[in-house]
C-alpha positions as CSV (number, residue, x, y, z in Angstrom):
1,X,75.1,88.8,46.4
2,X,73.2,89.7,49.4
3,X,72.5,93.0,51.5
4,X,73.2,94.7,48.1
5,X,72.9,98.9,48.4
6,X,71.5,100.6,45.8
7,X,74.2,104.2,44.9
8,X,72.8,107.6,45.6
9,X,73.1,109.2,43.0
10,X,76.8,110.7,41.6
11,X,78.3,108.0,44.1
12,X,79.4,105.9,41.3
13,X,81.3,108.5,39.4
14,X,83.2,108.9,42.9
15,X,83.5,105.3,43.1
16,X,85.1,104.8,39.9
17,X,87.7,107.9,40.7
18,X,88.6,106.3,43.9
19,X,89.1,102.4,42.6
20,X,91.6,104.3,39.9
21,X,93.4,106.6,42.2
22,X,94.9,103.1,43.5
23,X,96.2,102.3,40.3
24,X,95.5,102.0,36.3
25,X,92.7,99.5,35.7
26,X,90.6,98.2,32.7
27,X,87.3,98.6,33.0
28,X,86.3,95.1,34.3
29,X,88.9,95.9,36.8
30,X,87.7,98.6,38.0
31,X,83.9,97.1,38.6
32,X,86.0,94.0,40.1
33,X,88.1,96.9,42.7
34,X,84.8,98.1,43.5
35,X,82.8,95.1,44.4
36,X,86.1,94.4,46.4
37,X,87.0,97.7,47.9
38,X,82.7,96.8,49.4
39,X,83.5,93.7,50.3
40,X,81.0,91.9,47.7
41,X,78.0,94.8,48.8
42,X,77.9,96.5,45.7
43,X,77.4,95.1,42.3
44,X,77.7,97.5,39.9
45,X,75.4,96.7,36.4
46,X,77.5,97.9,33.1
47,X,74.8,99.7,31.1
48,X,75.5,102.3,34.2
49,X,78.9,101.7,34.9
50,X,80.9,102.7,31.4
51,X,78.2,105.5,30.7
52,X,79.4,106.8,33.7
53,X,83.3,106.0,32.5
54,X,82.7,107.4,29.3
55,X,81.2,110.6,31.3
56,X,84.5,110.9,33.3
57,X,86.8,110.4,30.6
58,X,85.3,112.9,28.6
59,X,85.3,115.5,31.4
60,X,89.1,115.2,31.8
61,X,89.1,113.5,35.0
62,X,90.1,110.4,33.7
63,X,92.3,108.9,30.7
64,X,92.1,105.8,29.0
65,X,95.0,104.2,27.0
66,X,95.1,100.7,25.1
67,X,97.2,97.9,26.2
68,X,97.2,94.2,26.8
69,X,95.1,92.8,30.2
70,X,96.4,90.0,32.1
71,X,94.4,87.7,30.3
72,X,96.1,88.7,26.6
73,X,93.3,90.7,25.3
74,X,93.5,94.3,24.0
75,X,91.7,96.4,27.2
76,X,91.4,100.0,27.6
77,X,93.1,101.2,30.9
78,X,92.6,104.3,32.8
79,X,94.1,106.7,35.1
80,X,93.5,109.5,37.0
81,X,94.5,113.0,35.2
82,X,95.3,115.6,37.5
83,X,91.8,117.7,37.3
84,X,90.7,114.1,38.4
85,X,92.6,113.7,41.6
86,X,91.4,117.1,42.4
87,X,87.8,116.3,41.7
88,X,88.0,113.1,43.8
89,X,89.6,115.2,46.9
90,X,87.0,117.7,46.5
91,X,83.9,114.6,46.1
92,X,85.3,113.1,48.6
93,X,85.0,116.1,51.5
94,X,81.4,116.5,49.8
95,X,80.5,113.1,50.5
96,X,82.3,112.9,54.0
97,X,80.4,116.7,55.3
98,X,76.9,115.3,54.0
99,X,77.4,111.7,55.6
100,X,78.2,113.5,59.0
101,X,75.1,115.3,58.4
102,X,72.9,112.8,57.9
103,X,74.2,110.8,60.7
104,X,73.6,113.6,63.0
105,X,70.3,114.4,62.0
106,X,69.8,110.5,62.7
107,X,71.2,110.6,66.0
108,X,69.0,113.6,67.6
109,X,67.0,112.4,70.2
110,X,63.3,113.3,71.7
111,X,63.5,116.8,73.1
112,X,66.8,118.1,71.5
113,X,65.0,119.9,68.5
């Protein structure tokens, strides 16, 4: 994979919300919607992605369920809980407000301070 980009930090968790929000996914489906949704940018290691799954299920914002993966196999599959769609709208904004920041803070020229 090249031009990978290392996650600020609590951008995974947001990440993870987001690649659910489309739909119930397993957890190797949801690292797979990821690495999609950043066209092949991100690769996301497991020792910190399911810590960070485990994190989110156990603050409510997510729900896991067994069932059967396309493959056969017994998988746990997770969804969004309500408390989780309202995190996400309310990480998202976050994330949006302090990336126009930052941009604009990048874009001041000579002599405008």
């Amino acid at each position: 994979m090249s031009d990978s980009i290392d996650l600020p930090q609590g951008a995974l968790e947001l990440l993870i919300l987001k690649a659910i929000s489309l739909g119930p996914l397993h957890g190797y489906g949801i690292l797979l919607r990821i690495q999609q949704m950043s066209t092949d940018r991100l690769e996301i290691l497991q020792g910190s992605f399911y810590p960070a799954v485990y994190r989110l299920e156990g603050r409510g914002w997510i729900r896991g369920e067994w069932g059967e993966s396309e493959n056969k196999r017994r998988a746990k599959f997770y969804r969004l809980t309500a408390a989780g769609r309202r995190q996400l709208k309310a990480e998202s904004e976050r994330w949006r407000d302090m990336a126009n920041l930052v941009v604009n803070i990048l874009d001041v020229a000579p002599g405008e301070v």
